[in-house]
RODREN-765749 format. One record per atom (N, C-alpha, C, O): residue number from 1; y, x, z; atom name; residue in three letters. Coordinates in steps of 0.02 Angstrom, whole numbers, plus 50000, padded with zeros to 5 digits. Example, Ala and Ser with C-alpha at 12.3 -4.5 7.8 and 13.67 -1.06 7.14 Angstrom:
- resi c2 c1 c3 name resn
- 1 49716 50660 50390 N ala
- 1 49775 50615 50390 CA ala
- 1 49835 50660 50390 C ala
- 1 49834 50712 50423 O ala
- 2 49888 50642 50354 N ser
- 2 49947 50684 50357 CA ser
- 2 50002 50645 50394 C ser
- 2 50057 50670 50402 O ser
END
This chain:
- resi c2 c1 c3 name resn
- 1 50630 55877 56127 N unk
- 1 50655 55839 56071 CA unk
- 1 50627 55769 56074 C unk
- 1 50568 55759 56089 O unk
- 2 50668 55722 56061 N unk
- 2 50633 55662 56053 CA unk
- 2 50687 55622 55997 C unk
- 2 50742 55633 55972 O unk
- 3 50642 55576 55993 N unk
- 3 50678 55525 55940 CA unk
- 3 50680 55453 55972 C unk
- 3 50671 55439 56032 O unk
- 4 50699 55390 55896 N unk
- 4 50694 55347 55947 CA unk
- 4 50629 55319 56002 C unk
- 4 50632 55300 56060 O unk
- 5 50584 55325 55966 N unk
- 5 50510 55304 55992 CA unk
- 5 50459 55339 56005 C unk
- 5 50403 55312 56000 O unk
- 6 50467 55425 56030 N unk
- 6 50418 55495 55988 CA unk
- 6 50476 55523 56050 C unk
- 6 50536 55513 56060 O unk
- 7 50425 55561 56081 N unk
- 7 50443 55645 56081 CA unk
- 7 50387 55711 56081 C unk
- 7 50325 55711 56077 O unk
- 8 50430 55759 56088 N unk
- 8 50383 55807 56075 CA unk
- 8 50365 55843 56142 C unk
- 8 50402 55820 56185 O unk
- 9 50327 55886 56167 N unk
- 9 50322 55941 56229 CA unk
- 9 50394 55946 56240 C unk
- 9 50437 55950 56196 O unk
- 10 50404 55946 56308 N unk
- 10 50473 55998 56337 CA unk
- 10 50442 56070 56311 C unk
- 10 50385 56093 56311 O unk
- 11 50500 56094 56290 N unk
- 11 50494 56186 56276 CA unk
- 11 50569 56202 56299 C unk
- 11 50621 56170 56305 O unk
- 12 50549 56270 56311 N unk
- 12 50593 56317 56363 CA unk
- 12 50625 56391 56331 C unk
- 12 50596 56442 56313 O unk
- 13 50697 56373 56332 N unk
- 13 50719 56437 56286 CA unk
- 13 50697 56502 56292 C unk
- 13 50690 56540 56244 O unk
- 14 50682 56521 56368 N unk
- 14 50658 56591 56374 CA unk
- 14 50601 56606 56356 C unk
- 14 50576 56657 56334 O unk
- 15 50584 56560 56368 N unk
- 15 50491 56575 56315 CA unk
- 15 50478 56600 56259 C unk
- 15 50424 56624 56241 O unk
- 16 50554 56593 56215 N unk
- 16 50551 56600 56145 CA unk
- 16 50588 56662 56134 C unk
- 16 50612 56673 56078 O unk
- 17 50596 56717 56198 N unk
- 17 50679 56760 56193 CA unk
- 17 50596 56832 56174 C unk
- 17 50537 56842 56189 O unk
- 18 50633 56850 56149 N unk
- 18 50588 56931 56122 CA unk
- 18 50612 56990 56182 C unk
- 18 50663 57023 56184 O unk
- 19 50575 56989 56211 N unk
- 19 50586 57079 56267 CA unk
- 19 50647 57043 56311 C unk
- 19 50641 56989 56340 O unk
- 20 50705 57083 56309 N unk
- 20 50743 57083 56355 CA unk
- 20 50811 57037 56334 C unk
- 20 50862 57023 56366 O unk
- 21 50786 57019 56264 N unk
- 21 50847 56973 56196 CA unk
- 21 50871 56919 56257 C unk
- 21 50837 56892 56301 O unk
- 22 50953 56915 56241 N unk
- 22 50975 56865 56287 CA unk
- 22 50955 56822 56240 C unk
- 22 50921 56836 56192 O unk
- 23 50994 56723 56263 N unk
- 23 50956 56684 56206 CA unk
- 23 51023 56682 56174 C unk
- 23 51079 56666 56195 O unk
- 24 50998 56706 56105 N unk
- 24 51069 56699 56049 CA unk
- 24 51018 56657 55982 C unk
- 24 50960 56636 55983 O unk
- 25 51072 56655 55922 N unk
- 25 51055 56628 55870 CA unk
- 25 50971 56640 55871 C unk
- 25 50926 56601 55887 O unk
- 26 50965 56718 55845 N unk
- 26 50903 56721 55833 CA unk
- 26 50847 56680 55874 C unk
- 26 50797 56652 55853 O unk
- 27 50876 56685 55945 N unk
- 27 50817 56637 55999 CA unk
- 27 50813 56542 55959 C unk
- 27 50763 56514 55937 O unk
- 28 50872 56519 55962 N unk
- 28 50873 56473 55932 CA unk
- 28 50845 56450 55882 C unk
- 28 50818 56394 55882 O unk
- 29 50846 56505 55810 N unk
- 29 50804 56489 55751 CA unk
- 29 50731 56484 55764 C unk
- 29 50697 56435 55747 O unk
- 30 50706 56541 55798 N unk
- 30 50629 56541 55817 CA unk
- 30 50607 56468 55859 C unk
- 30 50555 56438 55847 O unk
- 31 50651 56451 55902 N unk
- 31 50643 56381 55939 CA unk
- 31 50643 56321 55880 C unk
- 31 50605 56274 55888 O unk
- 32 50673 56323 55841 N unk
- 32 50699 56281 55787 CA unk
- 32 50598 56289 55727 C unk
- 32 50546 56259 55715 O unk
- 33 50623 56328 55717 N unk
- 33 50567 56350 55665 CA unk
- 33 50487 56330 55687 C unk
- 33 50442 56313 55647 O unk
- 34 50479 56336 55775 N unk
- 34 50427 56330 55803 CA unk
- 34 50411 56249 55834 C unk
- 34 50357 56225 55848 O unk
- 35 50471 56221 55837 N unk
- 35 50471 56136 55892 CA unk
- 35 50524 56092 55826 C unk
- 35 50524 56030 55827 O unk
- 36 50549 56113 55794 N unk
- 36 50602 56062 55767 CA unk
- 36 50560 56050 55704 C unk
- 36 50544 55993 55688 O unk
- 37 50541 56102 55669 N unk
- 37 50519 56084 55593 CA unk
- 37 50468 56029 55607 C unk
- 37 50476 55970 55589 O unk
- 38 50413 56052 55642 N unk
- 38 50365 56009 55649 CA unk
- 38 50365 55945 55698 C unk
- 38 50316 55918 55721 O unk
- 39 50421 55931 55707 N unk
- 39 50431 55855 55733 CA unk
- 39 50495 55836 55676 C unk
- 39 50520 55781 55687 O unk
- 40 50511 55856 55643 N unk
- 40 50551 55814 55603 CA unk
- 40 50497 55792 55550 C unk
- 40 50495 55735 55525 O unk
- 41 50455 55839 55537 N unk
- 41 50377 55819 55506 CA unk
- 41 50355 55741 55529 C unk
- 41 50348 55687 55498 O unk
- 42 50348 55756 55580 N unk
- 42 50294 55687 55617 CA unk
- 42 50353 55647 55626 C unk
- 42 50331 55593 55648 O unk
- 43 50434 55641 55620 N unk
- 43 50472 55568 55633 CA unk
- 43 50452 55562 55563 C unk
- 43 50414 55515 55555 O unk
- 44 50466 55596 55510 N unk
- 44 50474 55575 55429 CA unk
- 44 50401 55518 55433 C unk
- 44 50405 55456 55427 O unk
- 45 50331 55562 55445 N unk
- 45 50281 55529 55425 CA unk
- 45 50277 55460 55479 C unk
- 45 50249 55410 55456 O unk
- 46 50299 55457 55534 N unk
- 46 50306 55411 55573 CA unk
- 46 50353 55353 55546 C unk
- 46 50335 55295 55552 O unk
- 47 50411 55369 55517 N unk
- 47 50468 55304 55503 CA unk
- 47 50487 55313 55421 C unk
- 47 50525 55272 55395 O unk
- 48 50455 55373 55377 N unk
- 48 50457 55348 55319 CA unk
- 48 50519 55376 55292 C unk
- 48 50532 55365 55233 O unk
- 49 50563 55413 55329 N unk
- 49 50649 55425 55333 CA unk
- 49 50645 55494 55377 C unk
- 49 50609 55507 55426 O unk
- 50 50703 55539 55340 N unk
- 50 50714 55595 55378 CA unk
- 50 50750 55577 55412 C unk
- 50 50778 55522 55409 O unk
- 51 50761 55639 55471 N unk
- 51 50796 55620 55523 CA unk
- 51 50846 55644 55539 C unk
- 51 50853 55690 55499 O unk
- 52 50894 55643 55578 N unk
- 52 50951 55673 55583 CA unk
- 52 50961 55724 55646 C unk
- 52 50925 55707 55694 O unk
- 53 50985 55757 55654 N unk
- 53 50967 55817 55702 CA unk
- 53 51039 55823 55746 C unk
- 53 51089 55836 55713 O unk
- 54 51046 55815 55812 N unk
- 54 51087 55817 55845 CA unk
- 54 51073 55840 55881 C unk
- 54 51023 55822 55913 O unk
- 55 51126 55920 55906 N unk
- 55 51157 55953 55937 CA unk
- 55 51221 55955 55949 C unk
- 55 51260 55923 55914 O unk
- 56 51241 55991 55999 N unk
- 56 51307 56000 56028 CA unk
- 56 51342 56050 56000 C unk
- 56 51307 56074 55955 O unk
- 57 51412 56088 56008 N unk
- 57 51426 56120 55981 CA unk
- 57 51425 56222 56018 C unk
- 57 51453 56271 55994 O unk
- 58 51391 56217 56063 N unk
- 58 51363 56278 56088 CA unk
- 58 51366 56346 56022 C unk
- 58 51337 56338 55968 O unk
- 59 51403 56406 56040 N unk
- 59 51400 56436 55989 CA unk
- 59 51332 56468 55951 C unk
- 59 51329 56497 55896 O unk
- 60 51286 56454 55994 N unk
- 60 51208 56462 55932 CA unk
- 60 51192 56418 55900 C unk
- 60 51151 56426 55855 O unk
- 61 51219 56361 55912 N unk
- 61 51227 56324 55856 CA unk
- 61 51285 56311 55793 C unk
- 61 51279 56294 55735 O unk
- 62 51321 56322 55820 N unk
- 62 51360 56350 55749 CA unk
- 62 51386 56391 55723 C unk
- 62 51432 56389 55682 O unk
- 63 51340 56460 55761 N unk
- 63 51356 56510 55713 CA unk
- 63 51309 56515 55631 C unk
- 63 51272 56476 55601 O unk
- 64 51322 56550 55625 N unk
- 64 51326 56534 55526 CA unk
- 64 51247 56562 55539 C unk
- 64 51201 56521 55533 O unk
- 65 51234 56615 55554 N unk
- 65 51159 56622 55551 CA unk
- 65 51117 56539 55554 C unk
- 65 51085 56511 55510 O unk
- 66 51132 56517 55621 N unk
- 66 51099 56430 55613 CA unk
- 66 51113 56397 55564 C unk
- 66 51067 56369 55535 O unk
- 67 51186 56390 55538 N unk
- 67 51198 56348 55500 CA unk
- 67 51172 56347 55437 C unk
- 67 51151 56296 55410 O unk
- 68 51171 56421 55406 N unk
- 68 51103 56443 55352 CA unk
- 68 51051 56438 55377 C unk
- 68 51014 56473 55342 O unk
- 69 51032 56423 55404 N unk
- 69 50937 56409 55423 CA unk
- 69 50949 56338 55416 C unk
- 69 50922 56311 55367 O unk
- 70 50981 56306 55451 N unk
- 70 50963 56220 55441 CA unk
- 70 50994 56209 55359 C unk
- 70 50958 56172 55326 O unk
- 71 51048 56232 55327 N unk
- 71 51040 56206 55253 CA unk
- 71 50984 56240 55234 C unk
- 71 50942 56197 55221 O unk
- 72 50961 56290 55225 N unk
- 72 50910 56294 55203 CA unk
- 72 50824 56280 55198 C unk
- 72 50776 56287 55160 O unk
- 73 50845 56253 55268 N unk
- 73 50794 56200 55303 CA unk
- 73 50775 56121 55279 C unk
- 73 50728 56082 55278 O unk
- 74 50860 56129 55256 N unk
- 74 50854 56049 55218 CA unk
- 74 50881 55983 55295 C unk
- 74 50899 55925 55284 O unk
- 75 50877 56009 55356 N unk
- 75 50891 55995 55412 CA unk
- 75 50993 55940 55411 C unk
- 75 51047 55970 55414 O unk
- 76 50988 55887 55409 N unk
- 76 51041 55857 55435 CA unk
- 76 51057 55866 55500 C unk
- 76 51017 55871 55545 O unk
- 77 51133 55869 55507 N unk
- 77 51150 55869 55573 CA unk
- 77 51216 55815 55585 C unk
- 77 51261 55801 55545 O unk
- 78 51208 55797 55633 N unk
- 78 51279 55743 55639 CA unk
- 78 51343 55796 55639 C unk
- 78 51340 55857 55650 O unk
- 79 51399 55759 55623 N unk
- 79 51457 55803 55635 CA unk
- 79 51470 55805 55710 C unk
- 79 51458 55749 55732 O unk
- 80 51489 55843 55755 N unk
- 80 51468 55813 55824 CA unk
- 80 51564 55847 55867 C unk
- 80 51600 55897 55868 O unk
- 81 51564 55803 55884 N unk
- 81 51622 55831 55939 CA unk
- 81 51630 55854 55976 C unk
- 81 51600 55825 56022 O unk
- 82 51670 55924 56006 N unk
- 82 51690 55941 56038 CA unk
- 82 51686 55908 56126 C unk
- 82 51696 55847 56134 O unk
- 83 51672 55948 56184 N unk
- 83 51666 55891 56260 CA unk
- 83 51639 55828 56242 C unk
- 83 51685 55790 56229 O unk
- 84 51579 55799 56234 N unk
- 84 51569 55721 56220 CA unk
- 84 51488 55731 56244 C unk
- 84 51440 55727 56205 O unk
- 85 51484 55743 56304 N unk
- 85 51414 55730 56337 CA unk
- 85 51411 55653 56342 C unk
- 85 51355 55626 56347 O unk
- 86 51466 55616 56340 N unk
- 86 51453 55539 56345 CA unk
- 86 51435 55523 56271 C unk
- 86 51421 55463 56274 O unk
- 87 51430 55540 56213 N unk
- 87 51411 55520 56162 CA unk
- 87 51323 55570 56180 C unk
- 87 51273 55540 56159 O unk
- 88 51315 55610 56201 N unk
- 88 51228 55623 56189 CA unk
- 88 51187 55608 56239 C unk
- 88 51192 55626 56297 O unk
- 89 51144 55573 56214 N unk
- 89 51093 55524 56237 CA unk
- 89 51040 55576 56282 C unk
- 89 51005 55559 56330 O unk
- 90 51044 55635 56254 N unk
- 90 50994 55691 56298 CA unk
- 90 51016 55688 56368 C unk
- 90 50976 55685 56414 O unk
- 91 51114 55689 56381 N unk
- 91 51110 55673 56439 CA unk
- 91 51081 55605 56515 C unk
- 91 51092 55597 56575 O unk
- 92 51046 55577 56467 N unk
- 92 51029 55520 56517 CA unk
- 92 50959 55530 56530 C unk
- 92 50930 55504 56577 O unk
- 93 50934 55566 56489 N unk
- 93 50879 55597 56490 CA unk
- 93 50862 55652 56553 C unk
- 93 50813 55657 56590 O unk
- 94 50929 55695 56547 N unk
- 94 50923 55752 56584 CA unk
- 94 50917 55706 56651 C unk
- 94 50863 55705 56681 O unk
- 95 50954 55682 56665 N unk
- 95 50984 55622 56713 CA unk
- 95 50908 55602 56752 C unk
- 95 50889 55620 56808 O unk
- 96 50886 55575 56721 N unk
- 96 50814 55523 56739 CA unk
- 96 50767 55585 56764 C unk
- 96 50732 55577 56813 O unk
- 97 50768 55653 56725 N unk
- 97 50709 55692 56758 CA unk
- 97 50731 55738 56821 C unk
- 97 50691 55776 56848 O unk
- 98 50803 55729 56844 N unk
- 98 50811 55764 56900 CA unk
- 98 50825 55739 56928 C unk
- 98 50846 55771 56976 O unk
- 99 50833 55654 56938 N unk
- 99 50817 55610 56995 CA unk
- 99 50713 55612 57023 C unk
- 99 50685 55603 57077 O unk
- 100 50686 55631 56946 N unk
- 100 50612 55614 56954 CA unk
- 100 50598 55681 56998 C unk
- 100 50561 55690 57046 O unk
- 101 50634 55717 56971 N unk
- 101 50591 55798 57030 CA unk
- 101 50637 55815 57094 C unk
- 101 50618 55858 57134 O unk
- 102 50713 55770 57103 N unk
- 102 50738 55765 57171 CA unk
- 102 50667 55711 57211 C unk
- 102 50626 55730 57253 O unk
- 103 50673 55658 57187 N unk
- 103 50615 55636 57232 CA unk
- 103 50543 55632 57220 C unk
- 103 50511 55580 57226 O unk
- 104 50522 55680 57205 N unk
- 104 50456 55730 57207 CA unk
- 104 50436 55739 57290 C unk
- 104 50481 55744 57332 O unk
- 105 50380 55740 57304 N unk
- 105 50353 55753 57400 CA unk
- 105 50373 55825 57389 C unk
- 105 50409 55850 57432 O unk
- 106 50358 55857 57346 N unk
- 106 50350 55928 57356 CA unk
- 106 50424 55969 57288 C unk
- 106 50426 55979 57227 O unk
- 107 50459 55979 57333 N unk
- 107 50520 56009 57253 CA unk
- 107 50516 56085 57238 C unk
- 107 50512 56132 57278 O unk
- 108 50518 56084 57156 N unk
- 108 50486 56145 57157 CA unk
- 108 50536 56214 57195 C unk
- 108 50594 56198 57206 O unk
- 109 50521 56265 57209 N unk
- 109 50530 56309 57234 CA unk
- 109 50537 56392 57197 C unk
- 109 50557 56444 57224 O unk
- 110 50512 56381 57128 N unk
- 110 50547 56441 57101 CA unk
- 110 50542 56429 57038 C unk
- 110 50523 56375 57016 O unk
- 111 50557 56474 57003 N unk
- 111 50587 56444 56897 CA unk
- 111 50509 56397 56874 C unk
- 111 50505 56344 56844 O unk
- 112 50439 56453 56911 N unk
- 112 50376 56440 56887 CA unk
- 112 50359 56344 56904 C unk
- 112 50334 56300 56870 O unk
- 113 50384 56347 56963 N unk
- 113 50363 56272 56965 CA unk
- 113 50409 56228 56944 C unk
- 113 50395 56169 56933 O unk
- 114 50474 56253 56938 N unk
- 114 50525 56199 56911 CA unk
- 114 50483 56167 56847 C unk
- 114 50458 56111 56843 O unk
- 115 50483 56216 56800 N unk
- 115 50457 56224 56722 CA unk
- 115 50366 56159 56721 C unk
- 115 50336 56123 56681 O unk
- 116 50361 56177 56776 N unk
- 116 50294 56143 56767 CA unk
- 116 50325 56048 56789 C unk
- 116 50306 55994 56764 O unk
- 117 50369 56060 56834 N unk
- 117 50385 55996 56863 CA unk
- 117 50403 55949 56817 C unk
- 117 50382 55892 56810 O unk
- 118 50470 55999 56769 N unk
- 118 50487 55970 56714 CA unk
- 118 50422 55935 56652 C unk
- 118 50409 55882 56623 O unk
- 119 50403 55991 56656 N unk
- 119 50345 55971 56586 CA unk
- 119 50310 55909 56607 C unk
- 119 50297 55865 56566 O unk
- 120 50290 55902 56689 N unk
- 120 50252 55842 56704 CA unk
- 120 50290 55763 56704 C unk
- 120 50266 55710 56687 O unk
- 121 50369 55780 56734 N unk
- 121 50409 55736 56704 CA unk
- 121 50423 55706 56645 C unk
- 121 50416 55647 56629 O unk
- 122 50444 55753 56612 N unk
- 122 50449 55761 56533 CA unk
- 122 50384 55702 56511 C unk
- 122 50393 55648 56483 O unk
- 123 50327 55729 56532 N unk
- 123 50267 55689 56500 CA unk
- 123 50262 55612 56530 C unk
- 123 50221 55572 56506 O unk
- 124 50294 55598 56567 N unk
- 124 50281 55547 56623 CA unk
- 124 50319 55484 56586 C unk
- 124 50297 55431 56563 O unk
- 125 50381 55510 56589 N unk
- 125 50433 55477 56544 CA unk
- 125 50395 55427 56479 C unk
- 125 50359 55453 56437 O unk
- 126 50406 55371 56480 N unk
- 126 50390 55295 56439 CA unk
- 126 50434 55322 56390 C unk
- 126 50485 55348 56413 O unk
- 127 50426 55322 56319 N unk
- 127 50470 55300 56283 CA unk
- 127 50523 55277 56263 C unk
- 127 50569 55300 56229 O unk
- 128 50507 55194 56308 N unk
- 128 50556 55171 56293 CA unk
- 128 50615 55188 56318 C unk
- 128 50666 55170 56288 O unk
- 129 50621 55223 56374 N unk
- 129 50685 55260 56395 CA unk
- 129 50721 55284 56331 C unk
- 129 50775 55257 56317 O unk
- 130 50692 55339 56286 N unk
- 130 50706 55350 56215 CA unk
- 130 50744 55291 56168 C unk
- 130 50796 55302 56137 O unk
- 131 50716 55237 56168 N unk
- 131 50739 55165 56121 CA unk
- 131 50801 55150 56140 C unk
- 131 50845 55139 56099 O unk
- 132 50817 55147 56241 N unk
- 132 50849 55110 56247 CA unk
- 132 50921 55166 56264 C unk
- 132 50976 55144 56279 O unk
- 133 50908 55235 56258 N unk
- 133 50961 55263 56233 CA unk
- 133 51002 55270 56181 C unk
- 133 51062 55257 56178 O unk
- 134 50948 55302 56123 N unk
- 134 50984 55306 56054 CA unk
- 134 51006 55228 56033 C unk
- 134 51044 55223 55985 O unk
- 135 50988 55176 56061 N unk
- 135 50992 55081 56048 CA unk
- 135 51068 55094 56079 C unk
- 135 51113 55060 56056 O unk
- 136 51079 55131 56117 N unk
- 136 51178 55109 56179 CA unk
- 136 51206 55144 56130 C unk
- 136 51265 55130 56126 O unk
- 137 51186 55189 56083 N unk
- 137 51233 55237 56047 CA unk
- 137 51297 55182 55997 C unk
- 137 51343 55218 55978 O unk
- 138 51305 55127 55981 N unk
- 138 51347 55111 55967 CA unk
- 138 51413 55086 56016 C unk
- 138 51473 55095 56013 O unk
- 139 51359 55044 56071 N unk
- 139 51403 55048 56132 CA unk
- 139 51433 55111 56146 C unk
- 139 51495 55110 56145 O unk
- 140 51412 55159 56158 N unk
- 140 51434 55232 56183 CA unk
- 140 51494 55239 56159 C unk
- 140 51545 55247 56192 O unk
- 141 51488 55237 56091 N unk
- 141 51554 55240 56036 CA unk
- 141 51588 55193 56038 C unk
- 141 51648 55203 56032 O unk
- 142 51570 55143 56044 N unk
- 142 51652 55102 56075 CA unk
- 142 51681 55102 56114 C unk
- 142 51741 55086 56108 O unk
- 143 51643 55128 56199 N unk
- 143 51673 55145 56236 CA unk
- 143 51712 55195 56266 C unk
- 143 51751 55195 56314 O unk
- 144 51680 55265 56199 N unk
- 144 51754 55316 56194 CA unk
- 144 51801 55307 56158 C unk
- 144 51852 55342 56160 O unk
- 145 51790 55244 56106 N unk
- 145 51844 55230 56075 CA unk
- 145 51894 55211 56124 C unk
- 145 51949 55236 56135 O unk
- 146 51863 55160 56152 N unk
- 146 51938 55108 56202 CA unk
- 146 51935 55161 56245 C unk
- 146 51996 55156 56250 O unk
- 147 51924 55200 56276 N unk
- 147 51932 55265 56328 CA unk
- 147 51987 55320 56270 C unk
- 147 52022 55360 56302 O unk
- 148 51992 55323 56212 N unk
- 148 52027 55354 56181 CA unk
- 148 52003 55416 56208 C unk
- 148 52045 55437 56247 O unk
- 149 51958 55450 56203 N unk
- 149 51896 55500 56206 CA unk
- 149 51897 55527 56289 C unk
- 149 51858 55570 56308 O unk
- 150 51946 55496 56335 N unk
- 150 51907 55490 56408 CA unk
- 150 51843 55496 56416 C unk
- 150 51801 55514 56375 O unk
- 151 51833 55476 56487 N unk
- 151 51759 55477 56517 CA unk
- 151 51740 55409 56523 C unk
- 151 51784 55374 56547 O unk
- 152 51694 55385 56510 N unk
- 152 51655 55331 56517 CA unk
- 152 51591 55322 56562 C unk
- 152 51556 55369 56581 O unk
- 153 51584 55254 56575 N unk
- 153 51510 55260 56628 CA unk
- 153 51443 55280 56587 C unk
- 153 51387 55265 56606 O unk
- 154 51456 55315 56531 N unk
- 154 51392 55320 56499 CA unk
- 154 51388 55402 56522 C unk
- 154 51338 55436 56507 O unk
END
């Protein structure tokens, strides 16, 4: 999770799956309940303003079990569209850390070291990468506008 200027630990869905649980809603809420509450905590006390919560439309996220946990959470969410990885900023993110662990001396070699590679990436990562994403998000949106929801270089 990150915001504009803040992020939190990389965390990993299976970490959070109970026994043999594929990851469904329930995995999600526990992920939510355990990494989301308490960084929407620290943006509020950080910028003074709640924050807004953006996800994709993946069905653990909008099945109604989630959707009752975040109103009742008090949790905003953008209205979010359908195919529009060029409107989320996570993808440039994803982007930057698997160029950082393609050129790694050593690439990891099984889930155990991926997970660690990531986390060291994850941590490595400046900020401002963060600023100067969620900062293009109006660009982004103009440029699926004039793309008339095409693909764009974002």
């Amino acid at each position: 999770m990150f915001c504009r200027r803040n992020k939190r630990a990389i965390s990993f869905c299976d970490e959070s799956k109970e026994g043999n649980e594929k990851i469904n809603s329930n995995t999600y809420i526990r992920i939510l309940n355990s990494h989301l509450n308490p960084f929407l905590h620290t943006v509020r006390e950080l910028t003074g303003r709640a924050a807004i919560f953006q996800q994709d439309n993946a069905p653990i996220h909008t099945a109604k079990i989630t959707k009752d946990w975040l109103k009742k959470n008090k949790i905003v969410i953008i209205d979010w569209p359908a195919n529009s990885p060029d409107l989320n900023p996570i993808e440039n993110i994803w982007k930057q850390l698997k160029d950082n662990i393609q050129s790694r001396e050593a690439f990891p070699k099984t889930v155990s070291e991926l997970k660690v590679a990531l986390s060291e990436e994850w941590e490595n990562l400046d900020c401002s990468i963060f600023e100067e994403v969620v900062a293009s998000m109006p660009q982004r949106i103009n440029a699926v506008l004039e793309a008339r929801g095409g693909p764009t270089h974002y």
